[in-house]
Phi, psi and omega in degrees: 000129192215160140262120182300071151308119136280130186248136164227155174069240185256004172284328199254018169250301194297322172281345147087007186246092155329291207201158181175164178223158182222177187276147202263109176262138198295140149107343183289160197226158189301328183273008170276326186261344187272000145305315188285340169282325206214140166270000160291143185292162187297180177292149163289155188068029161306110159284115172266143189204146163222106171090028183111339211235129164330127189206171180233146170314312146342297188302149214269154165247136217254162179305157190071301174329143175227129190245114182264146174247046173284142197294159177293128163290138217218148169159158197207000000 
């Protein structure tokens, strides 16, 4: 039982992770997992997505499931 991480942009140069899986644990939440990348707290304004879909560090994660990570956006 796993879970798909993906790091994009300057998330997946500083944590040094494309992709990667990690093991799916009961109760685990998308923010248990950018623990298990990183031991720095996420960035602030961190964008989240589960299965595709928009998400919070809160939110609970199901076996299988792929989690994504993008850095905060900037623009004017």
């Amino acid at each position: 039982m796993s879970v798909r991480i993906k790091c994009f942009a300057s998330l997946r140069q500083r944590l040094g992770i494309g992709q990667t899986e990690l093991a799916h644990r009961r109760g685990m939440t998308i923010g248990d997992a950018w623990r298990a990348l990183s031991e720095e707290p996420p960035p602030e304004n961190l964008l989240c997505a589960r299965n595709l879909e928009y998400a919070d560090l809160q939110q609970a994660v199901e076996d299988g499931d792929e989690i994504a990570f993008f850095p905060p956006v900037t623009g004017g």
